[in-house]
N, C-alpha and C positions, 0 to 999 in steps of 0.2 A: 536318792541319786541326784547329783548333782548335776547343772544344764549350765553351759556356757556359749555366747555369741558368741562363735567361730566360723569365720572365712566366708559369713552370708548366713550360716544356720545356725538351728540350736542343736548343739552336741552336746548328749549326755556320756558323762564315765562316773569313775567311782574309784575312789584310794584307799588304800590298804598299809597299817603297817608306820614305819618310819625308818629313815638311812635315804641312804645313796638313790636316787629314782630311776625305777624302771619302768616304760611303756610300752604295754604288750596290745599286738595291732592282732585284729581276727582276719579269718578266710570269708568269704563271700557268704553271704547270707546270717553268719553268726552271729550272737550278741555277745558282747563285752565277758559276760557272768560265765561265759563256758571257760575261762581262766581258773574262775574261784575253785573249783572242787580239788585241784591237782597244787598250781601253778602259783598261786597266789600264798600255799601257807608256807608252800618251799621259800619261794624268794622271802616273802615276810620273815620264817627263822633263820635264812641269811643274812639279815640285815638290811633287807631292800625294802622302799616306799614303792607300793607297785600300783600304777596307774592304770587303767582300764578304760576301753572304751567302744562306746555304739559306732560303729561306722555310718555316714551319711546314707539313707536307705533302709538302714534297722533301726524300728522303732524303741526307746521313744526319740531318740535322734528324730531329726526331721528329715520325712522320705523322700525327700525330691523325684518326687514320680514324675517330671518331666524327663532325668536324665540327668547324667553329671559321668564325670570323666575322673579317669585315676591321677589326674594332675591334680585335679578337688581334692581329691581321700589323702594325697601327698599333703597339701596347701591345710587339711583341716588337721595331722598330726601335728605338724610344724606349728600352726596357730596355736592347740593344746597346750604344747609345749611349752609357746611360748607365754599363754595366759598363766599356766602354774607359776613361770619361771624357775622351772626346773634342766632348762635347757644349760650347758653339754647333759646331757641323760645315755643312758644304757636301752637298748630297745630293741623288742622281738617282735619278730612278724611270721605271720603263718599261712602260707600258702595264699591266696590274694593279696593277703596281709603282708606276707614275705617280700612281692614286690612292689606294694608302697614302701616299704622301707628302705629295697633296692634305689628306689628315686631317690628317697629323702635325702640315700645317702648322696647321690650327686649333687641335689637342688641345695640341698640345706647342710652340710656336713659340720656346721657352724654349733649344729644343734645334739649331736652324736657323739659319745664315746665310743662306745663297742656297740654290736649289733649279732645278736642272732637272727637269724634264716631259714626256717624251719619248713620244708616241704614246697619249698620255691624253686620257679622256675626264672631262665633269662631268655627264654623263648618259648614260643607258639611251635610243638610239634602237632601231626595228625590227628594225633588220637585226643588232644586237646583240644582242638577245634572240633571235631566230632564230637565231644562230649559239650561242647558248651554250646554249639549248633544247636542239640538238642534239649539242653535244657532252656534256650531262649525259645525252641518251635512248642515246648510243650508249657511255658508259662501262658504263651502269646496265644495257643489253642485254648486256654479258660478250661481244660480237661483237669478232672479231679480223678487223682490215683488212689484204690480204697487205700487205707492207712496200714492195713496186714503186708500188701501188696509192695509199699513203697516201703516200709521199716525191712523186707525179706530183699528187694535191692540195696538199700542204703548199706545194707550190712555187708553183700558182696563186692558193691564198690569199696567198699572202703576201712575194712575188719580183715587181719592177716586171717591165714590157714589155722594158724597157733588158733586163733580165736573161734573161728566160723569151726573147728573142728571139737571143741569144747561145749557139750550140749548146757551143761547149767551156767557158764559164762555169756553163751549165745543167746540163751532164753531170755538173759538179763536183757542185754543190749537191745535186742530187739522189742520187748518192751520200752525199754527208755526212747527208742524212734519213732513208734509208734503214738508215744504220747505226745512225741517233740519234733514229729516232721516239719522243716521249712515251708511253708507255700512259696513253690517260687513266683508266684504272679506278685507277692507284696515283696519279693524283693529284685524286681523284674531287673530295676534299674542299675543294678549292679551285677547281672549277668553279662558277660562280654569283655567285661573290663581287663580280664585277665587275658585276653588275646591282644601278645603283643608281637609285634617285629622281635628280630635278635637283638636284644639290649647287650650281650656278650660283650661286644667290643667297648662299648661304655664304660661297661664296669669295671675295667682296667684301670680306670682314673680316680674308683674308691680307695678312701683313703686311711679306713679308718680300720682298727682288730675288728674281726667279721669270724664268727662262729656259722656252719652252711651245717644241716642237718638233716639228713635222708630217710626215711622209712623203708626198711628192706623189703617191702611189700605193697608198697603202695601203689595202683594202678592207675590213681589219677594223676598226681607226679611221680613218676617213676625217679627212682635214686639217680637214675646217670643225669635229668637233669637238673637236680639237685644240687650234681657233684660238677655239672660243666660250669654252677654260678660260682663253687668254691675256686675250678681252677680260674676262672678268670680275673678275681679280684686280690689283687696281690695280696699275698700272706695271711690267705684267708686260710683258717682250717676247717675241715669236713671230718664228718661224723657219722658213722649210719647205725641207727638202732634196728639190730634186728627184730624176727618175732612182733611187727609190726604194723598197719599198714596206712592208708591215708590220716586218719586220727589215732597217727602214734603216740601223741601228748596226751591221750586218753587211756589208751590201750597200754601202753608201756608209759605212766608218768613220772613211777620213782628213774627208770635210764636217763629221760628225757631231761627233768629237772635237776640232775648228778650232770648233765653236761654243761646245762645253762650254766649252775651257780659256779663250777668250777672254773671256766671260762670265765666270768665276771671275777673269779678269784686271783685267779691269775694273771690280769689286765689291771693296773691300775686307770682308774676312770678319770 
């Protein structure tokens, strides 16, 4: 895996493939490789060079356990970007992920063709803050959840009905959590980041084809604010994959990956 000086750290990603580049950004706590299984051989038999990478906080990226800000995880795509020189580029972001790229697209638009949106928000509702309250009161408590315990939540957060009601599909899943639960205490410093004011009006000023993509089931981002980042950014279009829920791109990844490549089809870059 490859390590580059960026933006003050060392950031690791990994490339796939060759064509036209795309750079897909994770959610909070992820590493880069949760691309590979789905995402990574779509686009590759698209045609696409697909970039990957650690965010600042997931190792082996460097963890800045002091803390760092979502203008950083903006400043270290853009740097990426620009060390490849792969920049104007294609680029997907996924729920934390989703709105570093919402930034980039204002900060950097320089660096941007098209853009997918995947399970992002352009504001901080309730039930978002509650959730991310808690998952900062219960890294910052050092409390360890047994692993049966957090794999039989993880799965309710964020596995549709379709799923959780599928007992050999569920059985699966919940082993794969169980073996691969996040500690959120190592990735403390990137709890919070995703509580932001209404960027909405902002985004008005995006300028670029924008692909926004909802999960019909998702409880952590719910679709409608999914669907308020599509209406705001001009001539953006939205998408919602049913039969899905927070880890749609998992759960349903032949839909998910039929909207990206299509969209990137349909766009010249």
């Amino acid at each position: 895996m490859p390590v580059a000086r960026i933006n003050g750290i060392n950031l690791s990603y990994d490339a796939y493939g060759s064509g036209p580049p795309v750079v897909m950004v994770t959610g909070t706590g992820a590493p880069g490789r949760v691309w590979r299984t789905h995402q990574v051989p779509a686009l590759t038999a698209a045609g696409h060079r697909v970039i990957t990478l650690d965010n600042r906080g997931v190792p082996p990226t460097d963890p800045c356990p002091h803390g760092f800000t979502l203008d950083d995880m903006v400043a270290d795509v853009a740097g990426l970007i620009e060390h490849l020189g792969d920049g104007p580029c294609r680029i997907v972001g996924y729920s934390l992920g989703g709105i570093v790229v919402q930034e980039l697209l204002l900060a950097r638009p320089d660096l941007v063709t098209q853009a997918v949106l995947m399970a992002s928000s352009g504001r901080t509702d309730e039930l978002l803050a509650a959730m991310t309250a808690g998952d900062v009161e219960l890294a910052d408590s050092g409390t360890k959840i047994p692993p049966r315990y957090a794999a039989y939540l993880h799965a309710l957060q964020n596995l549709s009905p379709r799923t959780l009601n599928d007992d050999d599909r569920l059985r699966d899943w919940l082993g794969v959590f169980e073996l691969s639960m996040i500690d959120l205490s190592a990735v403390r410093a990137q709890l919070g980041l995703d509580l932001i004011p209404n960027r909405l009006p902002q985004y008005r000023a995006i300028g670029r084809p924008c692909l926004v993509v909802g999960f019909q089931d998702d409880l952590v981002v719910r679709p409608h604010l999914s669907r308020e980042v599509a209406e705001a950014i001009p001539g953006a279009r939205y998408t919602e994959i049913p039969g899905c829920g927070h880890y749609g791109y998992l759960e349903r990844p032949d839909a998910v990956n039929a909207a990206i490549t299509e969209f990137f089809a349909g766009h010249a870059a």
